[in-house]
N, C-alpha and C positions, 0 to 999 in steps of 0.2 A: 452588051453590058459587061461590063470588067467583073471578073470574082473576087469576093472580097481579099484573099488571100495571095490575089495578082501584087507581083512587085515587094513582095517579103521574101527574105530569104528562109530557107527549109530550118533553116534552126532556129528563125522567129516563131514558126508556127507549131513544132514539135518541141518537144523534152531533148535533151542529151541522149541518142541512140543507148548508153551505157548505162540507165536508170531507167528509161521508159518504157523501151521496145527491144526486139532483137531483129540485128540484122539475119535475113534468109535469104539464100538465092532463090534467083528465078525458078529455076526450076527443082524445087526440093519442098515435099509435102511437109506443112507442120506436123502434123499427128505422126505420120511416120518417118521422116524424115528420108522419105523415096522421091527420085527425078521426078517430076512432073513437068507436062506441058503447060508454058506459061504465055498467056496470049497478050499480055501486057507485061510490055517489056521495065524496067525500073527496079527500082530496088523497093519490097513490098515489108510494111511496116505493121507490127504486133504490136498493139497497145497493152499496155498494165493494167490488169482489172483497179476500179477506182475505188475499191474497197480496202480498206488497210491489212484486214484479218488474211486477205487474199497475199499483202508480201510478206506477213508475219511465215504463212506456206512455205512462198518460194523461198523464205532464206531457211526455213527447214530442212530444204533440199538439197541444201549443200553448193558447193562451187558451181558456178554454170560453167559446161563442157566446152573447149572449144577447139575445133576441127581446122585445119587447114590443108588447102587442096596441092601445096606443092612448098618445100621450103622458102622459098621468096615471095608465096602471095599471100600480100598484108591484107588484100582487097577481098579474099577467098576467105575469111574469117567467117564461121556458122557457131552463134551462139543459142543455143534452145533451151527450150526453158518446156516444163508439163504442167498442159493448163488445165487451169482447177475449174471445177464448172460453176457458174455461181446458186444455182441449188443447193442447198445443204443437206440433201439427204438424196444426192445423187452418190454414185458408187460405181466404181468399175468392176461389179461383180457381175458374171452371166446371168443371163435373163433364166429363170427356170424352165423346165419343157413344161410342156402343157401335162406330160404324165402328174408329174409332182403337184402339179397346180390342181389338179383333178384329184389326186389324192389328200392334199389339204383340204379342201373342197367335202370330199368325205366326210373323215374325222369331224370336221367342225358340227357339221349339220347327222350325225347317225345315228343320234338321238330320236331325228324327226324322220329319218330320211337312210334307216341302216341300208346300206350296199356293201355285201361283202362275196355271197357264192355267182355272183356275177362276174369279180375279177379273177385276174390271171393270178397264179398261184402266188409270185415272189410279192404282188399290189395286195394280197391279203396280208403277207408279213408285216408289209409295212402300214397297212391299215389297222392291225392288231398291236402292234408296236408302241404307236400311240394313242391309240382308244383311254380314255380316262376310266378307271376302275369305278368310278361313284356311278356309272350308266345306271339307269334302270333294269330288274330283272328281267321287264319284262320285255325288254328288245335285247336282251342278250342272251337270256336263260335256251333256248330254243335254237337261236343259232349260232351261236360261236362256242367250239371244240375244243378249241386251241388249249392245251395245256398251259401255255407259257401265261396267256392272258390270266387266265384264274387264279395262277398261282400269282401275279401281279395283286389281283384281288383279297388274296387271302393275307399275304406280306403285307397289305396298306390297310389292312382290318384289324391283322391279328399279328402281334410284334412276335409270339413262339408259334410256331406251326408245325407238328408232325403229320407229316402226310403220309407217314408206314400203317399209321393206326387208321386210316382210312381207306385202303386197300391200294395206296400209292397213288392216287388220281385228286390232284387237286381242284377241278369238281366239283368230285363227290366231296369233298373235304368243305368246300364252300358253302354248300347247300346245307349239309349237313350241321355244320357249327350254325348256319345263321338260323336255321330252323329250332335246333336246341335253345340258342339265346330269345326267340321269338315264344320259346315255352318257356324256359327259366322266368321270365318277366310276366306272363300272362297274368292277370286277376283275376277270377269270377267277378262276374256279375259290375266289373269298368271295364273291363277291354272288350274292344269287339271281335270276337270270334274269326269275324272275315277278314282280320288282320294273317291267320292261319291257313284257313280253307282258301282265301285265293290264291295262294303261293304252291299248293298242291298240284295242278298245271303247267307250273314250270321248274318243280323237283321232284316229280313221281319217278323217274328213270335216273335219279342220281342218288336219291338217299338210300343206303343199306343199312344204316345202323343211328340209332337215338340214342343219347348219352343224356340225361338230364339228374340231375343234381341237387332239385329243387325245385318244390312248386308250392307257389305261392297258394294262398287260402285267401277265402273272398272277406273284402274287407270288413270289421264286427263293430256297430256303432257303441257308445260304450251302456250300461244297462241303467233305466230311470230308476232309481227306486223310491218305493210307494210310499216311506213317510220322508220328512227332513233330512235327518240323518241315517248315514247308510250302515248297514248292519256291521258289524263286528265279529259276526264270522266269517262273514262274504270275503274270498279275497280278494287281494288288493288290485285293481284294473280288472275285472270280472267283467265279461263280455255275453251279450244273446249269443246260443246258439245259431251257427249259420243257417240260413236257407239252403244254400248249395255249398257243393263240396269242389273238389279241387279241379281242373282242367279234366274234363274226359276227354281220353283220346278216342273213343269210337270210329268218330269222321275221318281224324286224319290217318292213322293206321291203315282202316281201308281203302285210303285214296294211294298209298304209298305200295305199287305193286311189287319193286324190288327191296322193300324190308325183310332182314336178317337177324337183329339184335335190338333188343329193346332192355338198356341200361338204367332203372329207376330207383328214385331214391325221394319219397316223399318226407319232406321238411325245407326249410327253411337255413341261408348260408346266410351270414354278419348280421342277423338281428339286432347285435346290439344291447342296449337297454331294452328294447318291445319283445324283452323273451317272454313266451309263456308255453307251455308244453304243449296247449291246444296245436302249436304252428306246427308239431311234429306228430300230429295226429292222421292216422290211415283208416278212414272213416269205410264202414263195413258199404257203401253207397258206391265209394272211390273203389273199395275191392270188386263188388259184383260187377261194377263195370268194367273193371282191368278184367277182370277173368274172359266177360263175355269177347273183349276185344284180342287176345289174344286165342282164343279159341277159333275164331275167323281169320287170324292170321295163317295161313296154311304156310308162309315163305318162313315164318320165324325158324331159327335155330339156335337163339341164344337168348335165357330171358334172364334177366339179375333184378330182383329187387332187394336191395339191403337198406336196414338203417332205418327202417319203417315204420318199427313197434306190428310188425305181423304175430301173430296169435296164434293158437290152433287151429280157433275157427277160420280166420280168413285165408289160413293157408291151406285147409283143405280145399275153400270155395275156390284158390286158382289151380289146384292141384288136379280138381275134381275137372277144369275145364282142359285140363293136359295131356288127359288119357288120351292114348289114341293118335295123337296128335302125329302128322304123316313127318314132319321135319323136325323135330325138336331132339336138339341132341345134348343143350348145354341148359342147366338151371341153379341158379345160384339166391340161395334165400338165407343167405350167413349176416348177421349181426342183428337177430330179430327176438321174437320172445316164443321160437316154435318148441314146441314140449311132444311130448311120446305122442298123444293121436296126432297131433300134425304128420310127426313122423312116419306114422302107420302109414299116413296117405300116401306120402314119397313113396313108401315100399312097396305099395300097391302100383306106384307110376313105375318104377322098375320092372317089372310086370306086361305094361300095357306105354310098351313107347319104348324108341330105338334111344333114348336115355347114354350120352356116354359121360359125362361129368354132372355129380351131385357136390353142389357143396350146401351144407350146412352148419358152416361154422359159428361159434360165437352164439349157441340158441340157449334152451333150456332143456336138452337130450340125456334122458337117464337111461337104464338099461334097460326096461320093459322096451324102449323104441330103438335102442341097439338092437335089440334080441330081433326084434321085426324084421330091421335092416338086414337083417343077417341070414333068415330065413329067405327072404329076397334074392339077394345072394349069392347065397348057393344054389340057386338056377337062373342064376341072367347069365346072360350070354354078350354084351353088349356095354355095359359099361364100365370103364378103364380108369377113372379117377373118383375117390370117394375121401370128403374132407368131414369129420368130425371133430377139430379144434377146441380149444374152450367151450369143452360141454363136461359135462358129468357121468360118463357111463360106466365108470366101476368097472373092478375085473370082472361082476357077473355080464355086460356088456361086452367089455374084452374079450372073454372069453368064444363068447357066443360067435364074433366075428372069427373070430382065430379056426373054431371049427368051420365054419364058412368057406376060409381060403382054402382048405384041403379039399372042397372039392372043386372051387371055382378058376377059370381058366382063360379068365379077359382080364382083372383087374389089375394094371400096373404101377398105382399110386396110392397109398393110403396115408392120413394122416388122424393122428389121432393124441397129436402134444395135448397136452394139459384134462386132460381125462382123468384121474385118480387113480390111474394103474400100476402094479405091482407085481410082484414075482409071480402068482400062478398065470397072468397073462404071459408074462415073457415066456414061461417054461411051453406053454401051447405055440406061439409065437414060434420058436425054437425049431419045435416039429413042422411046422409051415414051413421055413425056410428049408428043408434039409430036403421036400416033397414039392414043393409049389416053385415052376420056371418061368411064372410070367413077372411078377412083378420085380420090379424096378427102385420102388423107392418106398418107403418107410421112415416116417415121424415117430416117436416117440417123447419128444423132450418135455422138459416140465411135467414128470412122473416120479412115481416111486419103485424105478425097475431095483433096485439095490444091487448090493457086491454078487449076490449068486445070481439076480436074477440077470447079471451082465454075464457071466460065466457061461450061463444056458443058451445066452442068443449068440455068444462067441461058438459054439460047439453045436450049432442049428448052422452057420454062415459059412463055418469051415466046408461044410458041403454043397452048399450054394453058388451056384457060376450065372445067377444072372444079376442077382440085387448090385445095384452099382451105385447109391445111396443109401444111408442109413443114419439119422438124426437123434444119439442119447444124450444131449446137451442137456444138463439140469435133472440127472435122471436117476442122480447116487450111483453109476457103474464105475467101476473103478477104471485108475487111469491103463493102466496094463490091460485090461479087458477092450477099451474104447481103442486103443492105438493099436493091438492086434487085430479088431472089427474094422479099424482103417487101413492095414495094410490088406488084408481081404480084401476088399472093395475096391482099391488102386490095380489088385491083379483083375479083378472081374473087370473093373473098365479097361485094360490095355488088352484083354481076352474079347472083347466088343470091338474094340476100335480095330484087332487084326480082323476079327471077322466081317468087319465094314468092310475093310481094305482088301479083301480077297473076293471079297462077293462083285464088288465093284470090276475088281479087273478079270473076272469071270462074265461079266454081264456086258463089259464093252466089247467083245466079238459080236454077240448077239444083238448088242443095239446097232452096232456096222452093218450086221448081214440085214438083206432086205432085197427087193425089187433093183435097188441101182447099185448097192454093192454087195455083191454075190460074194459069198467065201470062196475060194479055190481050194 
């Protein structure tokens, strides 16, 4: 039987070779255009994809190339053309290796499914690389190390991040902020507690230090009152006393075995209109219980509560759980309402604790509780900085300290701006300076030192080669007096900085010599 295409000629049945197809020789691969073995002999014909989008392509492609095998062969013409596959989401990109494909694989699923101390080291890079910071704590707190990741996490949380204040490990800096913010927000008595305690598990070996800023008080419905109309001396939005008081940390303190510092400050931040003084209240319930929880902290070394409305009495109750205390080297109870027995108790913790910075500035300190301080004082051994700030101790305060330095031989910081002091302080002050080589630095500003009593601390400093600070801003010393106390002070620090610099290159022999470099 005849083919239907028997008895047409080849240009009946095809296009114009020059629109449809490209001629190829026999023996010349499409794809590469390498010799190949051709078992059928003829001239072999490329159709045109029958899609339009497909020649919109080739004529993207520019001029089609054409080759000739020798100057006079018309017949040796090779037109090629690069064909497009008709897939659309075909690609002449490499197939990925199976590594890649298996680390994709990862990432996606590590939620359900984390593998990460199973791979080879550079497969954890890149498994950490791409891990999404929103993970759960609870598949990542426990294994992954990586710095680079946390810090991912802390940047997509927290648009400023200091991670110097956090011992440089961002971390510890994660746990830390997100634990803070998980108390900052806390309420008695609506939040669940176990929003706290289960996270304890997987930040007990990262958190050092608690910064908190605010804590909330449990919420006060507002009060019935018993006839119609409500009374008129009642004030306005007048609330039941709470039931419960503010977040104890009991629990979480003692879950946290590397705790170092505990930052507090009970009130309330942008209240707003719903101010009422209650929110800045430090309920003697809230203290018994800070004290007990800090007395059990044996890792503490830093405790601050400011801005609290602390008392005498509540600051003995934390004072009293202080003593003793195996770590405690820093306590900061400044912008509160502590007055002379508060104070007594400090002096008593000076006494009983390696104690090396006191500050309580900004209280209600007169000089019966100077006088205390001072007596303290002149027998510790141990602590180096002492802030009394905006208090009120009077030169019979001043003074009392002032005898104090002459016999004391640790303290290198004292301040004592805004005290109510005056020339028989400076004049004691004076003799300190000319007798006393530890200290360093010295406030006095916002006082009433006057014209002599700057004259006396000029004529106390002239003898003095260690003070290398001294602060009469706002002090009434005259300017001649202050600008010679600072040319003093310029030689005493360049007398420091050679003795740095000499010690220094006395001490790098010594840290050379050793086991592996012997001096000769």
């Amino acid at each position: 039987m005849p083919r239907p295409d028997e008895g047409h000629p080849v240009s009946s049945r095809f296009p114009p070779a020059s629109h449809q197809y490209a001629e190829i020789p026999n023996n010349t691969d499409i794809l590469s255009s390498q010799p190949v073995l051709n078992l059928h002999p003829g001239p072999v014909l490329h159709y045109r994809s029958r899609f339009e989008h497909r020649s919109t392509a080739l004529k993207a492609l520019g001029p089609t190339p054409v080759k000739t095998r020798g100057p006079n062969s018309g017949a040796g013409v090779c037109r090629m053309r690069r064909i497009i596959a008709e897939d659309a989401e075909w690609s002449l990109a490499i197939v990925p290796l199976l590594t890649e494909l298996c680390i994709q694989n990862i990432i996606k699923n590590f939620q359900n499914n984390p593998i990460l101390k199973q791979l080879l080291p550079e497969h954890q890079r890149k498994v950490l690389n791409y891990l999404s910071p929103d993970l759960p704590l609870a598949v990542t707190a426990n294994l992954i190390d990586d710095e680079s990741y946390w810090h991912r996490c802390c940047m997509h949380r927290w648009p400023v991040c200091h991670v110097d204040s956090h011992g440089g490990s961002w971390k510890c800096m994660f746990f830390e902020r997100h634990l803070e913010n998980l108390l900052k927000h806390f309420i008695p008595g609506t939040t669940d507690a176990a929003v706290i305690l289960d996270l304890l598990p997987l930040c007990r070996n990262y958190v050092h230090r608690i910064r908190v800023d605010q804590f909330l008080p449990p919420l006060r419905l507002p009060s019935r009152s018993r006839s119609g109309d409500q009374s008129d001396s009642s004030s306005e939005g007048e609330m039941d006393e709470p039931t419960i008081d503010h977040y104890q940390l009991n629990d979480l303190v003692a879950g946290l075995s590397q705790l170092e510092e505990l930052d507090l400050v009970y009130g309330v931040k942008d209240c707003g209109m719903n101010f009422e003084w209650n929110l800045f209240l430090f309920t003697y319930r809230d203290c018994h219980s800070l004290a007990a929880t800090i007395k059990e902290c044996h890792t503490l070394k830093i405790f601050r509560l400011t801005r609290s409305k602390v008392d005498d009495d509540k600051a003995r109750i934390l004072i009293r759980s202080l003593l003793d205390h195996p770590a405690l080297e820093e306590l900061d109870l400044s912008h509160n309402l502590i007055g002379d027995r508060g104070v007594r108790a400090a002096a008593k913790l000076l006494s009983h604790s390696r104690l090396r910075v006191l500050n309580l500035a900004n209280n209600q300190v007169r000089a019966p509780g100077a006088q205390w301080l001072a007596h303290a004082l002149a027998h510790n051994t141990s602590l180096l900085s002492l802030n009394l700030r905006l208090n009120c101790i009077e030169d019979e305060g001043g003074q009392a300290l002032a005898h104090a330095l002459q016999t004391n031989k640790c303290l290198t910081t004292l301040h004592l701006g805004g005290n109510e002091l005056s020339e028989p302080t400076a004049i004691l002050l004076s003799l300190v300076l000319s007798v006393n080589t530890t200290l360093t630095s010295i406030n006095l500003s916002c006082n009433h030192i006057g014209l002599d009593g700057g004259k006396q601390l000029l004529e106390g400093i002239s003898d003095n080669r260690t003070l290398l600070e001294f602060d009469l801003r706002l002090s009434g010393v005259a300017q001649e007096s202050e600008y010679l106390i600072g040319q003093a002070l310029c030689a005493n620090r360049e007398a420091a900085r050679q003795r740095a610099l000499n010690a220094s290159h006395f001490m790098s022999p010594l840290t050379a010599k050793g086991p592996e470099n012997p001096l000769r």
